[in-house]
KOLFI-999218 format. One record per residue (C-alpha): x, y, z; residue in three letters; residue number from 1. Coordinates in pm, 1 decimal. Layout:
<u X; v Y; w Z; r ALA; k NUM>
...
//
This chain:
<u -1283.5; v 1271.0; w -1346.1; r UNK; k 1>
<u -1524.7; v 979.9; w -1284.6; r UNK; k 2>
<u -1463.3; v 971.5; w -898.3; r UNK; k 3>
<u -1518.6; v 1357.8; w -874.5; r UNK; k 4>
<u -1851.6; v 1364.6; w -1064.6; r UNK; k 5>
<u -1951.2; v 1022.3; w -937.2; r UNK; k 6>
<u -1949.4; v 1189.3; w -558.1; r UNK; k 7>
<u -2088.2; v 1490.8; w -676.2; r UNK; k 8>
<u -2421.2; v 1390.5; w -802.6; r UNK; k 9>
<u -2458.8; v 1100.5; w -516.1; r UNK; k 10>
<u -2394.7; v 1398.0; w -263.8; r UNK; k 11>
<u -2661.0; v 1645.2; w -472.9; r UNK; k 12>
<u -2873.7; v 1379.7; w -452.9; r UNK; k 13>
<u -2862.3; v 1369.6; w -56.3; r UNK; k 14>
<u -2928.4; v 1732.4; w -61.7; r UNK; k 15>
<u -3208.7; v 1760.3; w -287.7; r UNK; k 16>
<u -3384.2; v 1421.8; w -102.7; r UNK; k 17>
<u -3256.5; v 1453.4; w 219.5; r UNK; k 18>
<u -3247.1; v 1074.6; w 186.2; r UNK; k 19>
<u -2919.7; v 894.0; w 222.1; r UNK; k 20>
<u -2798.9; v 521.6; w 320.1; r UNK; k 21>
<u -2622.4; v 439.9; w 639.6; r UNK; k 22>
<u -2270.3; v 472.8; w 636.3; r UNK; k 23>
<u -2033.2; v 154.2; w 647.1; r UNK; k 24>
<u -1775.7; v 299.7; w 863.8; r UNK; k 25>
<u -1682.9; v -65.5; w 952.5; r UNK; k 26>
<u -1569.1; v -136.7; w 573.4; r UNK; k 27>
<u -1338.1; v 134.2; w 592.3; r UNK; k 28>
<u -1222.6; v -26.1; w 973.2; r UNK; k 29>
<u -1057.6; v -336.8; w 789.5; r UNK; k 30>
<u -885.4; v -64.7; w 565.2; r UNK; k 31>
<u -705.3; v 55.8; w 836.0; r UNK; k 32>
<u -658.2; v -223.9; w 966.3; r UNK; k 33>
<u -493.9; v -406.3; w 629.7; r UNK; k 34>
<u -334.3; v -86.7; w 628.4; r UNK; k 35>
<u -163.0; v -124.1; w 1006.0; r UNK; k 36>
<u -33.4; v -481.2; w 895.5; r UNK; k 37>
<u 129.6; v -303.8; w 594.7; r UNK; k 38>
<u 311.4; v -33.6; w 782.1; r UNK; k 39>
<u 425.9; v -329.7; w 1012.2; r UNK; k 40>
<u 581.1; v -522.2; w 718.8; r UNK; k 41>
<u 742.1; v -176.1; w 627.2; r UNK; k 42>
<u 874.9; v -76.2; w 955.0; r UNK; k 43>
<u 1010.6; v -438.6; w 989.7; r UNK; k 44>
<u 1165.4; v -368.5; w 651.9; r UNK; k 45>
<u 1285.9; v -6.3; w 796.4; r UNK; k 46>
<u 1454.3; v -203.9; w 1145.3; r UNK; k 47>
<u 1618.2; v -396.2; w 913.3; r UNK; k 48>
<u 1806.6; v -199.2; w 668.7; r UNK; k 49>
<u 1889.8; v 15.2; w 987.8; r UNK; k 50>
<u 2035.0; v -255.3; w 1177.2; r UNK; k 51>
<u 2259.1; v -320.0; w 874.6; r UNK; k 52>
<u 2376.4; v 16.4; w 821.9; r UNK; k 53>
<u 2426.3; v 73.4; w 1131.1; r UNK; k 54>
<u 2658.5; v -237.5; w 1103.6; r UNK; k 55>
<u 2847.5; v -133.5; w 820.4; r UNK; k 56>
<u 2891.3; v 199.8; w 945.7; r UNK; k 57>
<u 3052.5; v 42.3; w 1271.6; r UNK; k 58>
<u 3280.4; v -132.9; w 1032.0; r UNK; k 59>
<u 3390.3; v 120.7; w 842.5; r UNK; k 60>
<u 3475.1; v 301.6; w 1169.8; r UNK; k 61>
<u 3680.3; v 6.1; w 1322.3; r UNK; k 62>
<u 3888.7; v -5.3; w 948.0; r UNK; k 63>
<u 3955.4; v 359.2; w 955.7; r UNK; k 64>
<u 4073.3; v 338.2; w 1299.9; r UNK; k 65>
<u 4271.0; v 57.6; w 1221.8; r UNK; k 66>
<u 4446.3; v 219.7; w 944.8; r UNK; k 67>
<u 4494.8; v 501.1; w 1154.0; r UNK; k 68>
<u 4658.5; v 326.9; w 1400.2; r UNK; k 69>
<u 4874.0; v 93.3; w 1199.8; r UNK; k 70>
<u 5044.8; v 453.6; w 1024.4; r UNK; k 71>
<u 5132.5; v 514.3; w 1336.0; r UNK; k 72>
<u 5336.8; v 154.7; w 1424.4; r UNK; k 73>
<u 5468.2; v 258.3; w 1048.6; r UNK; k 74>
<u 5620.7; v 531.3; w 1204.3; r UNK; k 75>
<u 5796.7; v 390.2; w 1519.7; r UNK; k 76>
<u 6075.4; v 141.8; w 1528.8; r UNK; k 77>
<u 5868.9; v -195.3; w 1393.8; r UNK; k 78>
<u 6055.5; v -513.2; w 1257.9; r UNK; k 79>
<u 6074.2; v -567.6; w 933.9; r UNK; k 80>
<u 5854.5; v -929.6; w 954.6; r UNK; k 81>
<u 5608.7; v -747.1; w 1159.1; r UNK; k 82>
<u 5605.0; v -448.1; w 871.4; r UNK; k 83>
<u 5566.8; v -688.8; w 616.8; r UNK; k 84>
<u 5252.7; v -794.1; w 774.8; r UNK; k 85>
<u 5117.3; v -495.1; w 856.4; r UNK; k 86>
<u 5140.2; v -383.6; w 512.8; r UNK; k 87>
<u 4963.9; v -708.7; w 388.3; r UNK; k 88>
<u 4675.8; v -618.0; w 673.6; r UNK; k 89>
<u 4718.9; v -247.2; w 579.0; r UNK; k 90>
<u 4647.4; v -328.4; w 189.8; r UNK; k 91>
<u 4306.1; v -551.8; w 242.2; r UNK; k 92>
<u 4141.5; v -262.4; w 521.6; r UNK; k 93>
<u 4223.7; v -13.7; w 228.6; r UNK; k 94>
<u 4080.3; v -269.0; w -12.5; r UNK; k 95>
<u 3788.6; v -290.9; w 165.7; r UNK; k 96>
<u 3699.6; v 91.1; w 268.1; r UNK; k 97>
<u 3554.1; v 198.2; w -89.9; r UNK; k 98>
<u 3323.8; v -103.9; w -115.1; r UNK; k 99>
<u 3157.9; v -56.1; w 243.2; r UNK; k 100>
<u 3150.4; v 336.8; w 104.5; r UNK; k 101>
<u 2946.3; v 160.5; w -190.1; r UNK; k 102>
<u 2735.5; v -50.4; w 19.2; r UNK; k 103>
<u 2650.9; v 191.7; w 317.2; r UNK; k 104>
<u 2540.4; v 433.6; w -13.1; r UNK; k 105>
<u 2341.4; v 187.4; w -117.6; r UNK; k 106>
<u 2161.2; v 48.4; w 218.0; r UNK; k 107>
<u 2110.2; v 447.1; w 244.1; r UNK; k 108>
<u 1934.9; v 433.6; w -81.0; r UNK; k 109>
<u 1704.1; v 151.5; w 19.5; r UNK; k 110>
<u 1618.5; v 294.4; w 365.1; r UNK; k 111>
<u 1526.9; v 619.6; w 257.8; r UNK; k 112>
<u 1286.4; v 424.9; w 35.1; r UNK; k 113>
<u 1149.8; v 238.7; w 309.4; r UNK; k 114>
<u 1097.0; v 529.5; w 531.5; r UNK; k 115>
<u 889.7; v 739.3; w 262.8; r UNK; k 116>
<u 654.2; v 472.8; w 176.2; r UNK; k 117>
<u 597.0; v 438.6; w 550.3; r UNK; k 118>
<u 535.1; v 812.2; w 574.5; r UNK; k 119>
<u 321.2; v 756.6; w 281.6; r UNK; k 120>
<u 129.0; v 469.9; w 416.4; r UNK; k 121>
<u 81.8; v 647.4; w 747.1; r UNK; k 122>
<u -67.1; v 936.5; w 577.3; r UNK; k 123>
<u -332.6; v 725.0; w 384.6; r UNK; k 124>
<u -418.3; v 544.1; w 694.9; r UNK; k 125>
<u -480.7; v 884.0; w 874.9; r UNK; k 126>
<u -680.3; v 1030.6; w 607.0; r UNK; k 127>
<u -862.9; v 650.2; w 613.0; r UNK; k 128>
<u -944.4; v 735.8; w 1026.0; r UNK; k 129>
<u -1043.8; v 1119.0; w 901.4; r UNK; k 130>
<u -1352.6; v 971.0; w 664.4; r UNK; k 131>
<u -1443.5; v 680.3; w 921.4; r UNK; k 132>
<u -1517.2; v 1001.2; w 1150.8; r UNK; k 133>
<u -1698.2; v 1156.6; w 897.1; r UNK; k 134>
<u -1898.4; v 833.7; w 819.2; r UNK; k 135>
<u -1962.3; v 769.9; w 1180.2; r UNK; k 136>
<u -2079.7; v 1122.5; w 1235.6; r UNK; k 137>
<u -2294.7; v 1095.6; w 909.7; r UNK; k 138>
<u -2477.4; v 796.2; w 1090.3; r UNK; k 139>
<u -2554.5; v 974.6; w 1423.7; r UNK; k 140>
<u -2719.5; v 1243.2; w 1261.8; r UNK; k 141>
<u -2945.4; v 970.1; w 1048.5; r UNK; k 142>
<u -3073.1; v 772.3; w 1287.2; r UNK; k 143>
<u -3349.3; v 606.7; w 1030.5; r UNK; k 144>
<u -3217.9; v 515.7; w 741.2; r UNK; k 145>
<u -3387.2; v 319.9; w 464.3; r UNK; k 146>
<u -3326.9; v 2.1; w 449.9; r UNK; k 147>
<u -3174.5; v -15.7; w 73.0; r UNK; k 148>
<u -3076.5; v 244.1; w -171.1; r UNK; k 149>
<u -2933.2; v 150.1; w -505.3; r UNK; k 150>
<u -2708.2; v 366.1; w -700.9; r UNK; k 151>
<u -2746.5; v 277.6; w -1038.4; r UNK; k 152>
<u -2463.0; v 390.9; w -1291.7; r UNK; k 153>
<u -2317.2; v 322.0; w -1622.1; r UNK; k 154>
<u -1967.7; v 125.3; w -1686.1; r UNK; k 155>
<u -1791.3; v 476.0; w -1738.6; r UNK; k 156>
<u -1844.5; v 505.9; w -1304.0; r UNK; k 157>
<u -1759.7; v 127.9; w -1237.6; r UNK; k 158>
<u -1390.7; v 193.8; w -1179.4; r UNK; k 159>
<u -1270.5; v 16.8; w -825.1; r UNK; k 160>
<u -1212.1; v 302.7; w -641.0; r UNK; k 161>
<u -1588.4; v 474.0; w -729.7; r UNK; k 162>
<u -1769.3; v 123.4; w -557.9; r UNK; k 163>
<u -1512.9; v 114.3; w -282.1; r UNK; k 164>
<u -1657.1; v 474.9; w -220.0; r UNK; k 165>
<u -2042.8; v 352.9; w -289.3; r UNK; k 166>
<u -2022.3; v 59.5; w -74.1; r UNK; k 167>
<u -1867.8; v 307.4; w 228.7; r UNK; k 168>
<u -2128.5; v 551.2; w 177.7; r UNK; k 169>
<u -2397.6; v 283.9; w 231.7; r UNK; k 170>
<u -2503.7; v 274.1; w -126.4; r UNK; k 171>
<u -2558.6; v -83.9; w -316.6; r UNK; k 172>
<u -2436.1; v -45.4; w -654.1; r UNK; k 173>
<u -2577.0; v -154.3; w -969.2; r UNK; k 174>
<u -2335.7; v -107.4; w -1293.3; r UNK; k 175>
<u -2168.0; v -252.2; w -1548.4; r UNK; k 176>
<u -1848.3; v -407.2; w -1638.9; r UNK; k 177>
<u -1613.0; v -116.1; w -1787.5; r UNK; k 178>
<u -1509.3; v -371.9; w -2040.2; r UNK; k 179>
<u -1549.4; v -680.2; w -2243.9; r UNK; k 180>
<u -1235.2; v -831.3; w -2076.0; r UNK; k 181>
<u -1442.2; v -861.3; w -1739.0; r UNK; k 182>
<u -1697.2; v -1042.2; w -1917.9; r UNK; k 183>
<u -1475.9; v -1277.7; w -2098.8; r UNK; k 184>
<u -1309.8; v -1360.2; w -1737.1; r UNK; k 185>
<u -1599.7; v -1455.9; w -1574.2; r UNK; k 186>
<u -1746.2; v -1658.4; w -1871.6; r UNK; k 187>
<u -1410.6; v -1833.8; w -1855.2; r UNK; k 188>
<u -1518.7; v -1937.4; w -1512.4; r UNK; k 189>
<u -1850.7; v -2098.5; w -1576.9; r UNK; k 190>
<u -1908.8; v -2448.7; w -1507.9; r UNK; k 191>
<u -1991.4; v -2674.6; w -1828.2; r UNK; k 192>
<u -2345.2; v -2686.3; w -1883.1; r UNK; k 193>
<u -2481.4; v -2385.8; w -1668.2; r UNK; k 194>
<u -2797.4; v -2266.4; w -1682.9; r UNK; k 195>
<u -2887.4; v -1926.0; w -1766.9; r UNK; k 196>
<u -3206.0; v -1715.3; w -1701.6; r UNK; k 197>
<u -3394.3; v -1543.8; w -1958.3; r UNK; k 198>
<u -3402.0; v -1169.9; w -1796.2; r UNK; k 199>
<u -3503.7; v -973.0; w -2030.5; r UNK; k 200>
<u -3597.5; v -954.5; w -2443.9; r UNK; k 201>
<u -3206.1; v -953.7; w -2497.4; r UNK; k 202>
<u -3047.3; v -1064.3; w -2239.9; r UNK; k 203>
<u -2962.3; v -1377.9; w -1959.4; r UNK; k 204>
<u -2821.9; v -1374.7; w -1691.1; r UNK; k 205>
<u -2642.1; v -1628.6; w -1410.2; r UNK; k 206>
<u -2512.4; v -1623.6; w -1066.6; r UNK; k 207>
<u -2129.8; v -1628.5; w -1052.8; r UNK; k 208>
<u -2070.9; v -1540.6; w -662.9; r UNK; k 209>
<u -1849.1; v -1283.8; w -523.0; r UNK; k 210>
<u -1576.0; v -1141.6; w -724.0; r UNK; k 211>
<u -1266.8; v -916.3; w -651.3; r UNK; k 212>
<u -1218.6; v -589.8; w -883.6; r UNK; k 213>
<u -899.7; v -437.6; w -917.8; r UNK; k 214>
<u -886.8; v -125.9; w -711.2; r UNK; k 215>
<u -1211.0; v -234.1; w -492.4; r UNK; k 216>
<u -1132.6; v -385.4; w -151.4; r UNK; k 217>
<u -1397.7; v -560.8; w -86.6; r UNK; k 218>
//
């Protein structure tokens, strides 16, 4: 709900100012391309598992045709030594055939998994390409841009996925933490003895450097 009204207002905004930011297109450029090196990993993961089906599907082939061809020494004129052996031989293929059923089920299962999430990943990094367009094409048609616009918001619009969206609009968010447990992190990183700065009747502030939300990429 917070993304949907969050974009709303920003893009009222732009229409009632005719003021906007220029676009980051570039921020959303290392999206795609973190999301490239993913779909790697997964088609890697994909080569594998198909590789090793393919393996135990050649197997299971060779065993059936195996069995297939020692009924039909069973059937001819065969010592009884050599039968002996055969049915030793005959016993372990048979032995075998239900777990490779098990396994090639279950390689299946695991490549079917693999393939969807690349599906999946290849449609986010498409719809990632279809709003760099639309960023890009948003700059072109702003060719002077202010130099700075803040978007100011309370905690309830701080989630990661609202400032990714800020920051690849061009806007420079100012917010809150959405909860205590943020605050009590980054306290917990403070050096001993660091000086705060008196910012307002109620309130200090220090410098803590960059920090990584979870949902944000950047």
């Amino acid at each position: 709900v917070s993304a949907v009204c969050l974009k709303e207002l920003v893009q009222a905004a732009e229409a009632q100012t005719g003021v906007r930011p220029r676009r980051r297109p570039e921020l959303v450029a290392q999206r795609i391309n973190a999301q490239q090196a993913q779909m790697e990993r997964t088609r890697r993961l994909v080569d594998q598992q198909q590789t090793k089906l393919d393996q135990l599907r050649q197997t299971q082939t060779i065993l059936i045709g195996q069995l297939y061809h020692a009924e039909q020494i069973r059937k001819g004129s065969i010592s009884s030594g050599k039968l002996a052996r055969l049915k030793v031989q005959t016993a372990g293929w048979q032995k075998r055939l239900p777990r490779l059923a098990e396994q090639i089920v279950e390689v299946q299962r695991i490549l079917d998994g693999h393939q969807a999430r690349l599906s999946e990943q290849d449609a986010q990094r498409m719809a990632m390409r279809t709003w760099q367009i639309q960023l890009e094409t948003d700059n072109q048609a702003n060719p002077n841009p202010p130099a700075l616009v803040i978007a100011r918001m309370d905690s309830g619009f701080a989630a990661g996925e609202n400032l990714a969206w800020l920051l690849e609009m061009g806007y420079a968010p100012d917010t809150k933490a959405a909860n205590g447990r943020t605050t009590t992190a980054l306290r917990a990183q403070l050096p001993r003895g660091v000086e705060w700065i008196k910012v307002g009747d109620n309130a200090e502030m220090v410098l803590v450097g960059e920090q990584t939300l979870h949902g944000c990429p950047y």
